[in-house]
C-alpha positions as CSV (number, residue, x, y, z in Angstrom):
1,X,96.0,70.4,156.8
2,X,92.8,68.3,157.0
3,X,89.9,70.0,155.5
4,X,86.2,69.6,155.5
5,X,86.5,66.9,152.6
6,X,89.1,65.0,154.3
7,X,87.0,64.8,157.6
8,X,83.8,63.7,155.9
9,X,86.1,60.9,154.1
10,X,87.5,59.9,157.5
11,X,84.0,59.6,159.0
12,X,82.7,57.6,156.3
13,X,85.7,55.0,156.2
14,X,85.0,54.7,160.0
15,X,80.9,54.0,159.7
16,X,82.2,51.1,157.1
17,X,80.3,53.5,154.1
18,X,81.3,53.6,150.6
19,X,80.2,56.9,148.8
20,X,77.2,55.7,147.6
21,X,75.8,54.1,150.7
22,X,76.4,57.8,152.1
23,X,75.1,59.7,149.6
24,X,72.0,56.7,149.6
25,X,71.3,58.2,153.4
26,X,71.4,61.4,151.9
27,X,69.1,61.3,149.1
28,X,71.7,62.7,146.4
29,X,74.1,61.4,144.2
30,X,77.4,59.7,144.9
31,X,78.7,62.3,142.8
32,X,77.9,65.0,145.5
33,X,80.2,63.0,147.9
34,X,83.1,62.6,145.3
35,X,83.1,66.5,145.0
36,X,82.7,67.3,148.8
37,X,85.8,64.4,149.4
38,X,87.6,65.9,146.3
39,X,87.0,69.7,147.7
40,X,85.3,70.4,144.5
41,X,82.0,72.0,146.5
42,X,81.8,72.3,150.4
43,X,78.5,71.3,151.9
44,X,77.1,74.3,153.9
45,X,74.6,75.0,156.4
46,X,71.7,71.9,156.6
47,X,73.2,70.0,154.5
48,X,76.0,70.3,156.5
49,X,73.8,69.2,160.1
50,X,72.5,65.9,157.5
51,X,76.2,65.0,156.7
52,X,77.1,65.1,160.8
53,X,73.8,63.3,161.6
54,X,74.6,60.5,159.2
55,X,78.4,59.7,159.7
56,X,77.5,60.6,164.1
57,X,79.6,63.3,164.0
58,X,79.2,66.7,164.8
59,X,79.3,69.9,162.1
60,X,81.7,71.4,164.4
61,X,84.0,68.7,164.2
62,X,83.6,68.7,160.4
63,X,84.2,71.8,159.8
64,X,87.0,72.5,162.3
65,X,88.1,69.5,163.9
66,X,86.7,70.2,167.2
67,X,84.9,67.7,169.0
68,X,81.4,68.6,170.4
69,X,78.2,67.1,171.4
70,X,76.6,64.9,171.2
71,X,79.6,62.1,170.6
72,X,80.1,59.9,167.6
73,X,78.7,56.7,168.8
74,X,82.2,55.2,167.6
75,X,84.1,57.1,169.8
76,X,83.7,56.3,173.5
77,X,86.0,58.5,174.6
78,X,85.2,62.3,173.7
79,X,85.2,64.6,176.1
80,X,82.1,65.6,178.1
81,X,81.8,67.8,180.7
82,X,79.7,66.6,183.6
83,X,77.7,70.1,184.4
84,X,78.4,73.4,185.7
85,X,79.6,73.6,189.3
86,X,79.1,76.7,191.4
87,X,79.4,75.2,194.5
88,X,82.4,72.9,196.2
89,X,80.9,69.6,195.6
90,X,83.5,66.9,195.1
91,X,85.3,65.6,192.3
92,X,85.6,62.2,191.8
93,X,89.1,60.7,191.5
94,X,89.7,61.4,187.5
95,X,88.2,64.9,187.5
96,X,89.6,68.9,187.6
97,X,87.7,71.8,187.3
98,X,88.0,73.9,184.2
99,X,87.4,77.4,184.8
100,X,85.6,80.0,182.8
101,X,87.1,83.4,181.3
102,X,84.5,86.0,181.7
103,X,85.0,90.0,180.6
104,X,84.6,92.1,183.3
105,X,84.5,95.8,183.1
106,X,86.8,98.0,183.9
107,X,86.6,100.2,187.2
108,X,87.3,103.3,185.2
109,X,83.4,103.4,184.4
110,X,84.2,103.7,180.5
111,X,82.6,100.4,179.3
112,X,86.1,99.1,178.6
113,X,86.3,95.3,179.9
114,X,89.4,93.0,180.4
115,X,89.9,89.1,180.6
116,X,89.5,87.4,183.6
117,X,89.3,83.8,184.9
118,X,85.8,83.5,186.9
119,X,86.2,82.6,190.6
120,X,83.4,80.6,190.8
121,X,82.3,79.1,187.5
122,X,83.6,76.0,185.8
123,X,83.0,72.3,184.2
124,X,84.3,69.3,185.1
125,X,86.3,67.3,182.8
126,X,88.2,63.7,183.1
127,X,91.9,63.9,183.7
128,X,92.8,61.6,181.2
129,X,90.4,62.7,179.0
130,X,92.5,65.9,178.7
131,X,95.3,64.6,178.5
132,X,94.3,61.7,175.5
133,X,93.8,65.1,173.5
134,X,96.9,66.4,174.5
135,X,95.9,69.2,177.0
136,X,97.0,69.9,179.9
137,X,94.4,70.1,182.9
138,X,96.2,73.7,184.2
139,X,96.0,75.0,180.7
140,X,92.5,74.6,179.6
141,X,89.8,77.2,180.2
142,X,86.1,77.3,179.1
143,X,84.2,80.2,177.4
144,X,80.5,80.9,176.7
145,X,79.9,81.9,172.7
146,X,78.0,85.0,172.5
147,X,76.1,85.9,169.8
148,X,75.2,84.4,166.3
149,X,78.2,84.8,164.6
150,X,79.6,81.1,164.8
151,X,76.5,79.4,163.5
152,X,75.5,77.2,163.1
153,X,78.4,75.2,164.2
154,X,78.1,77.2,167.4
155,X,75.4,78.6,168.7
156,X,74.4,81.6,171.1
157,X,75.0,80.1,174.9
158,X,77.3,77.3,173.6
159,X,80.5,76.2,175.7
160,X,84.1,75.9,174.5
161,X,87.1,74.8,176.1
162,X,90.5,76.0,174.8
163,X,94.5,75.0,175.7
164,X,95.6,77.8,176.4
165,X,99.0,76.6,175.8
166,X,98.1,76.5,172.2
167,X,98.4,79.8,170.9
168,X,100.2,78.7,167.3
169,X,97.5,79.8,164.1
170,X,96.6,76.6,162.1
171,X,94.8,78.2,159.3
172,X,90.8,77.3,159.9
173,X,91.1,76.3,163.5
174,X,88.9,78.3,165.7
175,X,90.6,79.9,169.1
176,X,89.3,81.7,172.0
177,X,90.2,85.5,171.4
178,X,91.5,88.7,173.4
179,X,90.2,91.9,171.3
180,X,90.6,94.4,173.2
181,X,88.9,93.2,176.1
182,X,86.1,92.0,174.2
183,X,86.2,87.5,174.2
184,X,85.4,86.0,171.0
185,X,85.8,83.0,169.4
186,X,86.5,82.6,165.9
187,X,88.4,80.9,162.8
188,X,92.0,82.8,162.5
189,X,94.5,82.8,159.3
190,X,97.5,83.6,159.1
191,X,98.3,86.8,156.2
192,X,101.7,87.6,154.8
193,X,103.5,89.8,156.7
194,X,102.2,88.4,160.6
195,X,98.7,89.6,159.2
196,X,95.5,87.6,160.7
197,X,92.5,87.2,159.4
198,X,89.6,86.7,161.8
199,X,86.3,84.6,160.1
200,X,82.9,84.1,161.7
201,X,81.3,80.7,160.5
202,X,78.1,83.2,159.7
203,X,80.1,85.2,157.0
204,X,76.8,86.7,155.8
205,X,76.3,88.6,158.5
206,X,79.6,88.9,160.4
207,X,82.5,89.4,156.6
208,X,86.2,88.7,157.3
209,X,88.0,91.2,159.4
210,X,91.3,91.6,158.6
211,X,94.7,93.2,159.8
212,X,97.9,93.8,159.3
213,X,101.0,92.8,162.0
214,X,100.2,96.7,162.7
215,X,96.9,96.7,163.2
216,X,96.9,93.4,165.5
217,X,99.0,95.5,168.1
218,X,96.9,98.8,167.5
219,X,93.6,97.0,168.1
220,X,95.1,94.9,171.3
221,X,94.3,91.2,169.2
222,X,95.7,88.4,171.5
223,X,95.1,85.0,170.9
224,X,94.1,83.0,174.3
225,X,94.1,79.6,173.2
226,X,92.8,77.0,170.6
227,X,89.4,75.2,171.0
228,X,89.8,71.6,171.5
229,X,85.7,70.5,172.6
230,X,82.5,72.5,172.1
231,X,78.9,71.7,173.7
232,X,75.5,72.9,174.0
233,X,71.9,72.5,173.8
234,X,70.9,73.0,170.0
């Protein structure tokens, strides 16, 4: 599984760095890059932003292997949205619409909320761009992060998109969420015993939640899909 260390290696081997050259652009010792490589310490927080800054990366493609805005330089072919579309205006000949999944509250009038795909809100992504990451355009769907929970890697008012067809745990990736109604995005592990763990980037306020194969159907925990690109103004 690649970790944090692993993708800071990569990035550096790819900007032509050695250790010390990156840890020169840091201002610290080319011993703090052997232990972050050697997952001896984990860089956290801004540290973590100067690490992505310096190797044109993103933190939330550091931390979780999601790629996000703005892209490396060294990578021309990330996915980017073009805007949000609430009206019919064309696509061009290599774009689909992606729509979004909203919660929308239940007619019952008791503040529960389902899942729903929005009718009328979406981004536009390149066809082959999709498919290059290995997602097929039907299956992917957008969602809007709410909250702070996910920072700083994502922010309140930050977009994801997730495959949908991608509901298999890979311990540490993040995935779009079905809790009872309620659409989060988080960091799933698996447990013994078809547990799950559920892990908010901002652990110190938002701990672990975890629960048993049990709880998972007695609190309604679906997974929707895993997150493949995130964006947003920071």
């Amino acid at each position: 599984m690649s970790t944090i260390g692993k993708r800071i290696a990569q990035k550096r081997e790819l900007a032509g760095l050695n250790q010390s050259e990156l840890a020169r652009r840091l201002g610290l010792t080319p011993q703090s890059v052997q232990k972050w490589e050697a997952e001896e310490s984990t860089p956290r927080g801004r540290r973590l932003e100067e690490i992505a800054l310096a190797l044109s990366t993103t933190t939330a493609y550091l931390v979780a292997g999601v790629d996000g805005l703005p892209p490396p330089r060294s990578n021309m072919e990330m996915l980017e949205p073009v805007s949000v579309w609430d009206d019919d205006t064309p696509l061009e000949g290599d774009e689909v619409y992606v729509p979004f999944l909203k919660e929308v509250e239940l007619s019952a009038g008791n503040g529960r909320t389902s899942i729903q795909e929005s009718s009328n809100r979406k981004l536009r992504f390149g066809r082959i761009s999709l498919r290059n990451k290995g997602v097929d355009p039907g299956s992917a769907r957008c969602v809007t992060v709410v909250g702070n929970s996910m920072e700083p890697i994502l922010r309140n008012g930050s977009t994801v998109a997730v495959d949908t067809s991608n509901t298999r745990i890979v311990d540490g990736d993040m995935y779009a969420i079905d809790h009872a109604g309620q659409l989060r995005i988080k960091q799933l592990y698996r447990l013994p015993g078809a547990g799950l763990r559920i892990r908010s980037f901002n652990r110190d306020e938002h701990p672990d939640e975890e629960y048993t194969e049990a709880q998972v159907r007695d609190h309604e925990i679906t997974i929707l899909g895993r997150v493949f690109w995130s964006g947003g103004f920071h």
